[in-house]
C-alpha positions in Angstrom: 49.0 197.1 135.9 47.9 193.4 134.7 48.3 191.0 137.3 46.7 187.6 139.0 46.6 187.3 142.4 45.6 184.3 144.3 47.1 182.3 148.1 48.1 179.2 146.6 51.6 177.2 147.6 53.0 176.9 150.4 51.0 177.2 154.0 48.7 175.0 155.7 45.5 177.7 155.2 45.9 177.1 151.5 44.3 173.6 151.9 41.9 175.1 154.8 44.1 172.9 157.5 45.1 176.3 159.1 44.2 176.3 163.5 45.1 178.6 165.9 48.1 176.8 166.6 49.4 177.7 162.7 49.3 181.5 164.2 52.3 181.0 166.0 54.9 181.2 163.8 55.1 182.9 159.9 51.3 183.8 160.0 49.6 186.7 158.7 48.5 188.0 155.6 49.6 186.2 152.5 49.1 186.7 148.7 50.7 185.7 145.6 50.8 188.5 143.1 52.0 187.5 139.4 52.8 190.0 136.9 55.0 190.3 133.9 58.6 189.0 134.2 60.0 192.7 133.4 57.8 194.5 135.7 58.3 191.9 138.7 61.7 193.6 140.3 60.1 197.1 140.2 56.9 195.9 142.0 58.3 193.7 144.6 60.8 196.9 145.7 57.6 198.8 145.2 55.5 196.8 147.9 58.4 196.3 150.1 58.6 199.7 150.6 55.0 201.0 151.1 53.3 198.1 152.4 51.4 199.2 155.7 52.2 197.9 158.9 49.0 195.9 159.8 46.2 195.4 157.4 42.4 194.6 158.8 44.3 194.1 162.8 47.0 191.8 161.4 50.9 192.9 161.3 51.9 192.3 157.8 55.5 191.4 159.2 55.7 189.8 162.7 58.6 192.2 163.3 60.1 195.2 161.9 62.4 194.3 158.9 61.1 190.8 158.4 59.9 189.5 155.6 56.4 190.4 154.8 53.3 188.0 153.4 53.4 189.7 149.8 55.2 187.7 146.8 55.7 188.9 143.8 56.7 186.9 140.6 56.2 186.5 137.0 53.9 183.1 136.3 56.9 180.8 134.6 59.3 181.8 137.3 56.4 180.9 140.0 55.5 177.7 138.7 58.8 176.2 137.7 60.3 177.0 140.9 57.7 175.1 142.8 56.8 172.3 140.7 60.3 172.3 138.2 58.4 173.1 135.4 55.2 175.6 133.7 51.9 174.1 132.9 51.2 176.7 130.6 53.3 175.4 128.6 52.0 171.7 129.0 52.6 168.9 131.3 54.8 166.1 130.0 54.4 162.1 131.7 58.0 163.4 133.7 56.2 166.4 134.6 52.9 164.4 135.7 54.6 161.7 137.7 57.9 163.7 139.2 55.8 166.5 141.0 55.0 165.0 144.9 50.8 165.0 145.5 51.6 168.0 148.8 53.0 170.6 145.1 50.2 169.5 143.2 47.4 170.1 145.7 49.2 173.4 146.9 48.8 174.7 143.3 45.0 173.2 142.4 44.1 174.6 146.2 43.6 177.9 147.9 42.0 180.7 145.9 42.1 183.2 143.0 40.9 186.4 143.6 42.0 187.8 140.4 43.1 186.7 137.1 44.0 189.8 135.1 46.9 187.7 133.5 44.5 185.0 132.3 46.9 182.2 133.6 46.3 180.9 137.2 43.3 179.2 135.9 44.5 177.7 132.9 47.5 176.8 134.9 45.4 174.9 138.0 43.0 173.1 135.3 45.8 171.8 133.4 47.0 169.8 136.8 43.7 169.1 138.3 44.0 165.2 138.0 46.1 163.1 136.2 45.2 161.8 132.5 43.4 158.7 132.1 46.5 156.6 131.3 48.4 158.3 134.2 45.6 158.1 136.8 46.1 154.2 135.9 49.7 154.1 136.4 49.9 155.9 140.1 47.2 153.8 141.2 48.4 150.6 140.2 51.2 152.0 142.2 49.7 152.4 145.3 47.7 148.9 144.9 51.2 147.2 144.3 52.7 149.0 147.5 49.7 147.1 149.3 50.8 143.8 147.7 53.7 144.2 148.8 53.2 144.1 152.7 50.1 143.0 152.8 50.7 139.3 154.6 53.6 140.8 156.8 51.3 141.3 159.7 50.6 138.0 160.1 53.9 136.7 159.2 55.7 139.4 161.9 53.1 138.1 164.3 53.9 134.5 163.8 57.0 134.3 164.9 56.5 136.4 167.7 57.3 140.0 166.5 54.2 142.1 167.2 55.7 145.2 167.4 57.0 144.7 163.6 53.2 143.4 163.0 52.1 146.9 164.5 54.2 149.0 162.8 53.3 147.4 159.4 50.0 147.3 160.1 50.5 151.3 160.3 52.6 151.2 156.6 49.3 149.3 155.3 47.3 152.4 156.6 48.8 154.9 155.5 48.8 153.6 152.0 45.6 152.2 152.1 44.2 156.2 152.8 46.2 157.6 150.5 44.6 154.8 147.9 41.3 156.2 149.2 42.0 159.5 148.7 43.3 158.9 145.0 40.5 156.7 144.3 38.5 160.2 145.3 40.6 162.0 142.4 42.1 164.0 145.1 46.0 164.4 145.9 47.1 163.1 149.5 48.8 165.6 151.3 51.5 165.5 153.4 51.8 163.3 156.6 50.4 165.8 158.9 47.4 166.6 157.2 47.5 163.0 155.7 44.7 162.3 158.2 42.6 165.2 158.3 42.2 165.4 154.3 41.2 161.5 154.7 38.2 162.3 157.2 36.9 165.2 155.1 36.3 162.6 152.4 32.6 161.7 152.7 31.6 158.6 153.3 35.2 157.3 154.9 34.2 157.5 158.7 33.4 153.2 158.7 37.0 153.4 157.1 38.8 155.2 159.2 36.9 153.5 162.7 38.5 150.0 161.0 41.8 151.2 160.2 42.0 153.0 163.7 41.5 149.9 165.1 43.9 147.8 162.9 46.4 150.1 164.3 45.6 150.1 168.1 44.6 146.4 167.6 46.9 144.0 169.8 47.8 140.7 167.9 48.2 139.9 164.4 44.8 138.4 164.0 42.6 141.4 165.3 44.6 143.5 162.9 44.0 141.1 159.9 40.4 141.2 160.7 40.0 145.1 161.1 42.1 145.5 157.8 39.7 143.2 155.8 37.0 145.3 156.4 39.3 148.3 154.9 39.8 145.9 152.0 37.1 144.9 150.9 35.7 148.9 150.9 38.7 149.8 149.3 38.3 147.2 146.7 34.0 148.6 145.9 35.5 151.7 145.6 38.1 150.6 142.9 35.1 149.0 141.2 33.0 151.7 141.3 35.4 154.0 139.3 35.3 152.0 136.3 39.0 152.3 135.5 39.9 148.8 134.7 37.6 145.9 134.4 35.8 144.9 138.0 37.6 142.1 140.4 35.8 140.2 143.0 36.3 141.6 146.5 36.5 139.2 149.4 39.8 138.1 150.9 41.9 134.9 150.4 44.5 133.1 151.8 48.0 134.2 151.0 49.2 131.6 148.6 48.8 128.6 151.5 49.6 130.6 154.0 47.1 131.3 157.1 46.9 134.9 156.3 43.8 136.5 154.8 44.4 139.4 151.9 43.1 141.3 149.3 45.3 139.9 147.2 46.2 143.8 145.5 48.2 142.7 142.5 45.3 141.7 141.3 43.4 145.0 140.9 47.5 146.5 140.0 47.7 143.9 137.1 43.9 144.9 135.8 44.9 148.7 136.0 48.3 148.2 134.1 46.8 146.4 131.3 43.9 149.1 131.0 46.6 151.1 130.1 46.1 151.9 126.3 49.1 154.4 126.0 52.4 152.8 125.0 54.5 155.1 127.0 52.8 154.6 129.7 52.5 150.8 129.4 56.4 150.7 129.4 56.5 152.6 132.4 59.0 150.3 135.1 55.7 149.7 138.1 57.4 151.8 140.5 54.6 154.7 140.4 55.3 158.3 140.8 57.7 159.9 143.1 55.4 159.8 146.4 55.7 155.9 145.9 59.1 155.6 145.4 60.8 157.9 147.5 60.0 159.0 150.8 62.4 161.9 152.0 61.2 165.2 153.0 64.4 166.6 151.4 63.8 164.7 148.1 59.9 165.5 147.8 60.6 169.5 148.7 63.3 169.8 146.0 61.7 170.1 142.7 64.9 169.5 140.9 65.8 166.6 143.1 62.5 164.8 142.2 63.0 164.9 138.5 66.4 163.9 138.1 65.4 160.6 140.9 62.5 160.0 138.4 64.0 160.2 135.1 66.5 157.8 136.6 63.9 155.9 138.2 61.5 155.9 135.5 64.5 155.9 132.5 62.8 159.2 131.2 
C-alpha cells in the first residue's frame, strides 16, 4: 500500500532531547504512518489489532489495552491538526507567523524513513525557514522585545528592587537566546529544551558563560556588564547575516540615563525597513505568536493561535 512514514511531532526524541528520564512515562516505539484519507480507518483498525506485543525488547503499549506508539493518518488531516493548516497546499503570511517555533521544529525534525506518498518532504521543505520578508519581521520582533526591557535592570536596581532586576535580567536571556538561535535560522523550542537547543549551537559557549552569569550575577551593575558582552555578540551576529544594512555595535547610555544598552530598536527599525514586501511592511510590530503570547494553552491549540493572530495581526 502507498504510504510515508517518518517520527516527527510530538515527543522530546523527535528533536534528539530524549534521556533516560523521558522513558518513564509514554515511551516506546513511535511512528507516524500516512496513507490515503480513504484507506486510513481500515489500516489504523488493521494495526490496532495485529500489532505485536514488544518489537526489538520494547513493549509497544506500556500496558495491555493502552494506546500503542503507531499513528495512522492521511497527510492533510496530519498536518492541519498540528499546525491548523497543510503546506502542501502553500503557506500563507497567517500560516507563517500563527504556527508557535516548538510545531514548526516538530515537523522540520525527526526523520523520514519512507516517502512512498511523495509528501513529507515537500511538506518539511516548504516550512524550513521563513521567507526573506518574514524572517525580517520575527526578528525585528525579538530585537524590539529586547528594547523593550533592556534598561529595566538598572532602573529595578536603582531604587532598590534587585530581585525585579534579577528576574528581568532572566526575561533579557531568554530572548536574547531565542534571538541567537533565530539568527542561526533555527526554531527555538520550547522552555525546557530552550536551553539545550541553545548550547548545541556552535560557537555560543562565551554566550551562554555571560548570560549564566548575568543571571546569577548579584546587583544591577554586574548584570549590565555580563549582558553587554551578550550584546555586543549578539549584535556581530545580526551583522554577519546580512539581512538589513550593518549597525555599529558597542553600548550607549540609555537616553541620559546611567544604564548601558544595545540600544535594539535600532537593529528592529533597520530590519523593518529591509522589508521590501508591502504586506509585510504593514504588519502591526508585534511579531509572530511566540512574541506575543505566552500561554501553553494558547501556543498548543492550533486554532487558538490563528484566531489571536488574525486579531492581533488584523489578518
Amino acid at each position: 500500500m502507498p504510504h510515508s512514514a517518518a517520527l516527527i511531532g510530538a515527543g522530546s526524541e523527535v528533536l534528539a532531547f530524549d534521556t533516560e528520564r523521558s522513558t518513564d512515562h509514554d515511551w516506546g516505539p513511535r511512528v507516524v504512518v500516512f496513507v490515503a484519507a480513504h484507506r486510513a480507518e481500515h489500516v489504523r483498525r488493521t494495526v490496532g489489532e495485529h500489532l505485536p506485543e514488544d518489537f526489538r525488547g520494547y513493549r509497544t503499549t506500556a500496558a495491555a489495552g493502552e494506546r500503542h506508539g503507531v499513528q495512522v493518518s492521511d497527510p492533510r488531516t496530519w498536518f492541519t491538526e498540528r499546525l491548523g493548516f497543510d503546506p502542501l497546499k502553500g503557506v500563507s503570511v497567517l500560516d507563517w507567523l500563527s504556527t508557535p517555533w516548538q510545531r514548526l521544529a516538530e515537523v522540520t525534525s525527526g526523520e523520514v524513513f519512507h516517502d512512498g506518498l511523495e509528501v513529507l518532504e515537500r511538506a518539511r521543505a516548504a516550512l524550513r525557514w521563513y521567507p526573506p520578508d518574514l524572517e525580517r519581521y520575527v526578528l525585528a520582533g525579538q530585537w524590539r522585545r529586547l528594547a523593550q526591557q533592556e534598561a529595566f535592570p538598572g532602573r529595578c536596581g536603582e531604587v532598590g528592587d534587585d530581585l525585579g532586576s534579577a528576574l528581568v535580567t532572566a526575561e533579557l536571556a531568554r530572548d536574547l537566546m531565542r534571538l541567537v538561535v533565530l539568527t542561526r535560522r533555527r526554531y527555538p523550542p520550547y522552555a525546557k529544551w530552550l536551553g539545550s537547543a541553545f548550547a548545541r549551537l556552535s560557537g555560543t559557549a562565551e554566550l551562554g558563560d555571560a548570560l549564566s552569569a548575568a543571571v546569577a550575577a548579584t546587583g544591577w551593575r554586574r548584570r549590565e556588564e555580563h549582558l553587554g558582552v551578550v550584546y555586543r555578540r549578539v549584535a556581530a551576529l545580526h551583522n554577519r547575516m546580512g539581512v538589513a544594512p550593518a549597525l555599529e555595535g558597542s553600548l550607549r547610555p540609555y537616553h541620559r540615563r546611567p544604564f548601558q544598552v544595545i540600544d535594539a530598536g535600532r537593529f528592529a527599525a533597520a530590519l523593518g525597513g529591509a522589508i521590501t514586501d508591502a504586506r509585510v511592511r504593514a504588519l502591526p510590530p508585534v511579531g509572530s505568536i511566540d512574541q506575543f503570547g505566552d500561554c501553553v494553552d494558547l501556543l498548543t491549540d492550533p486554532r487558538r493561535c490563528r484566531a489571536a493572530t488574525r486579531a492581533v495581526l488584523d489578518l
